[in-house]
C-alpha positions in Angstrom: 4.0 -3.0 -10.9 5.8 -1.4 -13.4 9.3 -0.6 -14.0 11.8 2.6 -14.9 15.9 3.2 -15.9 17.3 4.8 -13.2 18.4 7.4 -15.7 20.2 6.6 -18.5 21.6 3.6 -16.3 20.2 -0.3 -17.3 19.3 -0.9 -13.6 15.2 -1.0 -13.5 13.5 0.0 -10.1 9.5 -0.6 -9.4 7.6 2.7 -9.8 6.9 2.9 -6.0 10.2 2.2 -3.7 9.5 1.8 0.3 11.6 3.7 2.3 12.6 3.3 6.0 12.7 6.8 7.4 9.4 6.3 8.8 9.8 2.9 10.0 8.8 2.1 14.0 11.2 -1.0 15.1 10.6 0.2 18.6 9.0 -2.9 19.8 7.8 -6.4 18.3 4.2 -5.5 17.4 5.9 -2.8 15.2 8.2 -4.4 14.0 5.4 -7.1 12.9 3.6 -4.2 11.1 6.6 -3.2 9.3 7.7 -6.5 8.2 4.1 -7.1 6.7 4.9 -3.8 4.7 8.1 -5.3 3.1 6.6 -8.5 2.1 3.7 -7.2 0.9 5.7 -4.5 -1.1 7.8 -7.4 -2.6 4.8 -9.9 -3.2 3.4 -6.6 -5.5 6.7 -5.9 -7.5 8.3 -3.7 -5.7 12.2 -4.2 -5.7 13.3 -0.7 -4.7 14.2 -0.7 -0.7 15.5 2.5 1.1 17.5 3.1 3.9 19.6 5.3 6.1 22.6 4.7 8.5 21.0 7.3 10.3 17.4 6.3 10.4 16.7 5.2 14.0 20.2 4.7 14.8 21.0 2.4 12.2 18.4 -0.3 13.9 16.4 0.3 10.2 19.4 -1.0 8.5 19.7 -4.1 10.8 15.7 -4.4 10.7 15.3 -4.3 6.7 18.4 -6.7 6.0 17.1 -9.1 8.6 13.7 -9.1 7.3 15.1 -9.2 3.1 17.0 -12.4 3.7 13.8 -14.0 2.8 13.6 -13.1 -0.5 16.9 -13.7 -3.4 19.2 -10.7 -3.3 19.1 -10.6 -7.2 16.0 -9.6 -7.2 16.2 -6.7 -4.6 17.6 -3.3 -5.0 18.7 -1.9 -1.9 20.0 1.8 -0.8 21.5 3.2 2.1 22.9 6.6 2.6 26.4 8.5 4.8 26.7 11.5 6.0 25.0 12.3 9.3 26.5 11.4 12.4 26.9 7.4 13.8 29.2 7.9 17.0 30.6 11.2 19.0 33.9 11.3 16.8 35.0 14.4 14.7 35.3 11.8 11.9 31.7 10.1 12.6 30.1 12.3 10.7 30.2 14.0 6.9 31.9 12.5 3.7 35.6 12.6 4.1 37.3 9.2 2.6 37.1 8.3 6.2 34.0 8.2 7.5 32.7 6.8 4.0 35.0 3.8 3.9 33.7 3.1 7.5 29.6 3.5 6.9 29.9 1.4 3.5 31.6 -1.4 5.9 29.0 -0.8 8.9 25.8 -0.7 6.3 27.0 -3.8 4.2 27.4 -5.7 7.7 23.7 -3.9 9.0 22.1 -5.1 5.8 23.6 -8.3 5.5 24.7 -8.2 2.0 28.2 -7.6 0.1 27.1 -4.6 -2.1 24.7 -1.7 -2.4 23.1 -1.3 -6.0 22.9 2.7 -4.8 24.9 4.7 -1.7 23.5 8.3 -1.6 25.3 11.5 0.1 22.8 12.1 2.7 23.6 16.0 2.0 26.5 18.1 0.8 29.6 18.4 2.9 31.0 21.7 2.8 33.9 20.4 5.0 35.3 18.2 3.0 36.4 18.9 -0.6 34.5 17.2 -3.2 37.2 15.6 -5.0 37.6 13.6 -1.6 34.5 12.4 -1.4 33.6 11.6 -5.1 36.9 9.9 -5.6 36.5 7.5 -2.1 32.6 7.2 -3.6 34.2 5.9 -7.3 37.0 3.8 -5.5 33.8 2.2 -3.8 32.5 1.3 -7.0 35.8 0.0 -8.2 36.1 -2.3 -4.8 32.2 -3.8 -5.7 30.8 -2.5 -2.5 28.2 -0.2 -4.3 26.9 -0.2 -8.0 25.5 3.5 -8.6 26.6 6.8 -6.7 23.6 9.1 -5.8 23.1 12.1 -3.6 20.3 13.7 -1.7 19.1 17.2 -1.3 22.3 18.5 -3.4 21.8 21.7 -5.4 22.1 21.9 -9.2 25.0 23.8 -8.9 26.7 21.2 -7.0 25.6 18.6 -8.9 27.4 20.6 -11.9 30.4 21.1 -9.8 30.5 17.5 -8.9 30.2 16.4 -12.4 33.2 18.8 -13.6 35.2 16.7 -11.4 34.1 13.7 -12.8 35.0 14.2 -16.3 38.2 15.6 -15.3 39.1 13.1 -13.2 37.2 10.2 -15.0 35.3 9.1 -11.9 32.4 6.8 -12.3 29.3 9.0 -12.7 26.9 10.0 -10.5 23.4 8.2 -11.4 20.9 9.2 -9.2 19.4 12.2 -7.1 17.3 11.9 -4.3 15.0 15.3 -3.4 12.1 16.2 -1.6 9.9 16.6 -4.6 5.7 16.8 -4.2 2.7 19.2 -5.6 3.5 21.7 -2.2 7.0 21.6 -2.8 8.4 21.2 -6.7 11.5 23.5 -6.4 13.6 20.6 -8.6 11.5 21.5 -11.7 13.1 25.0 -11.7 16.7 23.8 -12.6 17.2 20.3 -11.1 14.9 18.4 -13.4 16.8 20.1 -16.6 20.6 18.9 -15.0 19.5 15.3 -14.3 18.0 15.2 -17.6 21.2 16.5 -19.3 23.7 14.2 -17.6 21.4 11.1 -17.7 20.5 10.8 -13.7 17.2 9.7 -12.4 15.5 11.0 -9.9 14.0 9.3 -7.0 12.0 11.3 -4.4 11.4 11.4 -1.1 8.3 12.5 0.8 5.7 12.6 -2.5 3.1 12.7 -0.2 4.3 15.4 2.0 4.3 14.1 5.0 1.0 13.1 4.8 -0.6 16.3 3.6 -1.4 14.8 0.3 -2.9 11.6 2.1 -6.7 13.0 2.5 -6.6 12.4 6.3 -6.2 15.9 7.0 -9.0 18.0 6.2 -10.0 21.6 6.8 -12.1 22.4 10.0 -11.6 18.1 10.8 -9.9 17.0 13.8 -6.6 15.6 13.5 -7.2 11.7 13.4 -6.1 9.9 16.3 -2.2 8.2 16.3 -1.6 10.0 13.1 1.7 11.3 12.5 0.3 14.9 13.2 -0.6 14.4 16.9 3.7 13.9 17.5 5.5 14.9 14.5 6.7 18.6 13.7 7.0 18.4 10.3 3.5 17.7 9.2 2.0 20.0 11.6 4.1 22.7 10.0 2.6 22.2 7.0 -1.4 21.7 8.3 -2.0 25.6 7.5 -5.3 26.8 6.5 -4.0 27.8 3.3 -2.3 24.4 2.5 -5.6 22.8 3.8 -7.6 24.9 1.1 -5.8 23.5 -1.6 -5.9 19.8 -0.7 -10.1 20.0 -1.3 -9.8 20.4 -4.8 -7.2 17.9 -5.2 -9.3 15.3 -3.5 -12.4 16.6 -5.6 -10.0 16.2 -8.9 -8.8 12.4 -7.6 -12.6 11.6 -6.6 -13.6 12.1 -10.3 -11.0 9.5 -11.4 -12.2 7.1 -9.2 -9.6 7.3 -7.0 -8.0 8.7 -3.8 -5.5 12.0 -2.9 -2.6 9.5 -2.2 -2.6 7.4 -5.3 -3.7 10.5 -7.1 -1.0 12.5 -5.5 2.0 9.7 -6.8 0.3 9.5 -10.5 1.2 13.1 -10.7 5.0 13.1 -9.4 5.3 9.8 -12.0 3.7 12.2 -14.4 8.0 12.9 -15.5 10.1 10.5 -16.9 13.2 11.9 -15.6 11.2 10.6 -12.0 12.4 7.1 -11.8 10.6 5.9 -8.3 9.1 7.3 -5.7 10.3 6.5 -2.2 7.0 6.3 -0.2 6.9 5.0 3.6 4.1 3.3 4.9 3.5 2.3 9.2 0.9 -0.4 8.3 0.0 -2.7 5.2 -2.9 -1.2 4.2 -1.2 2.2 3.9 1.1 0.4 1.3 -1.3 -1.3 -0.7 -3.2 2.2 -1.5 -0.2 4.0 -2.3 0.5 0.9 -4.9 -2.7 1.7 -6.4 -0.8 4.6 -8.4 1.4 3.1 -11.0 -3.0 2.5 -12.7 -3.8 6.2 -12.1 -4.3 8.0 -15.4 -4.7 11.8 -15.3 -5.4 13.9 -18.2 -3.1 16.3 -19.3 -5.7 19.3 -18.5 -5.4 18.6 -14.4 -2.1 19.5 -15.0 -2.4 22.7 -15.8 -5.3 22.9 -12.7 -2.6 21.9 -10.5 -0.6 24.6 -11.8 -2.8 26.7 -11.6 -4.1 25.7 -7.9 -0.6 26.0 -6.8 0.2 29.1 -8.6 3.2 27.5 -9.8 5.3 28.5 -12.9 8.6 27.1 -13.5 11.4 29.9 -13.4 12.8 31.8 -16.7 14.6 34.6 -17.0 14.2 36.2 -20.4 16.2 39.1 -21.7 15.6 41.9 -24.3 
């Protein structure tokens, strides 16, 4: 495994992070599954582990800090996120002072430990006023609970609205972003990229793979496979179109002649930038972890780059004048 700054920050976090979203703890012989995924993760390196209040009713929480309490909490850098709803409240929801001060309490006692190293904004709040909730997120940091402030799915703009209040207010900083960032959806290399880069914030994506897509296991004029996330889950079979379908052949031809497959192939390109400090990957069985750790070896020349560009027709926005 090899390691990255989480921005201009000293904390180092494993290449590949495994996330909870996806994580089954319905019943036992799931929960066995997943627990084989953390320890293998940590027997490999990997020291990055995320989580959500609101993933599966905060049961991941409970789940992942039962199963960590194996391994020394030094070692392990754990994440958790606020903002969706946990009870029927008006204040169970969002990122007033409120409802923060209560999750940090709730996810600390869920993940059996006394601090975060990172506490994202799940999203923006437009009903509560940012000063609010970056002050109560600072205060946090003051009180030990957390170590780094991050956010998910924010926009540049209010990333640079947020950090306005920071240096005015002298907050501690914001040090890490968490988007949706893979080769079918790269929207943060239009403005985001540049902002993290500026004000020394990594980046730590979600869903490189998208949802699968980038796995191999879908394939044009195949049947969907059998218990894959596609025969139940929306979101990938949104994205199973025939033209998305088109484009995943060549990637697989391009990963083929490195020796390798789409999923590793796919997280050796999203590591490709340095502002990109992890990647949060999830994984319902062992074996799906221990390919996706195959990545951090993955070399790919610089002129599949430009394929990919081209494949995608992607081009990064600029406006130019006169």
């Amino acid at each position: 495994m090899r390691y990255r700054n989480l921005g201009n920050s000293g904390l180092k976090v494993s290449e590949i992070a495994l996330g909870s979203w996806m994580t089954d703890v319905s019943d036992s012989e799931k929960q066995e599954l997943a627990e084989k995924s953390i320890d293998l993760a940590y027997e490999n390196g990997v020291n990055f582990f995320d989580c959500a209040d609101g993933y599966s009713n905060g049961s991941a929480e409970h789940f992942l800090g039962r199963v960590l309490q194996k391994y020394p909490r030094k070692e392990l850098v754990l994440s958790s996120k606020v903002f969706f709803s946990t009870g029927s409240g008006p204040n169970d929801r969002g990122l007033s002072r409120k409802h923060i001060f209560e999750s940090i309490d709730q996810s600390l006692e869920n993940m059996q430990t006394e601090y975060l190293d990172m506490y994202f904004c799940h999203r923006f709040d437009k009903s509560t006023p940012l000063e609010e909730t970056l002050q109560a997120l600072s205060d946090l940091v003051d009180q030990g609970k957390i170590l780094y402030i991050g956010v998910s799915e924010w926009t540049p703009v209010q990333l640079l609205e947020a950090q306005l209040i920071i240096q005015e207010k002298e907050l501690h900083k914001l040090s890490v972003v968490q988007p949706q960032y893979n080769m079918f959806d790269r929207y943060i290399e239009h403005e985001l990229m540049d902002v993290c880069e500026k004000f020394g914030m990594g980046i730590v994506p979600f869903s490189p793979l998208s949802q699968g897509l980038l796995t191999g296991k879908y394939r044009k004029n195949q049947a969907i496979p059998e218990g894959s996330r596609a025969t139940y889950q929306d979101q990938i079979q949104a994205l199973l179109t025939e033209d998305n379908l088109d484009k995943v052949e060549p990637l697989i031809e391009m990963a083929d002649s490195l020796g390798t497959d789409l999923a590793s192939f796919s997280l050796a390109w999203a590591l490709r930038k340095p502002v990109v400090s992890s990647l949060i990957t999830g994984a319902s069985k062992p074996e799906q972890l221990a390919n996706n750790l195959k990545a951090v070896e993955v070399i790919i020349p610089e002129t599949y780059f430009a394929k990919i560009d081209q494949l995608f027709g992607f081009k990064k926005f600029e406006r130019h004048i006169g």
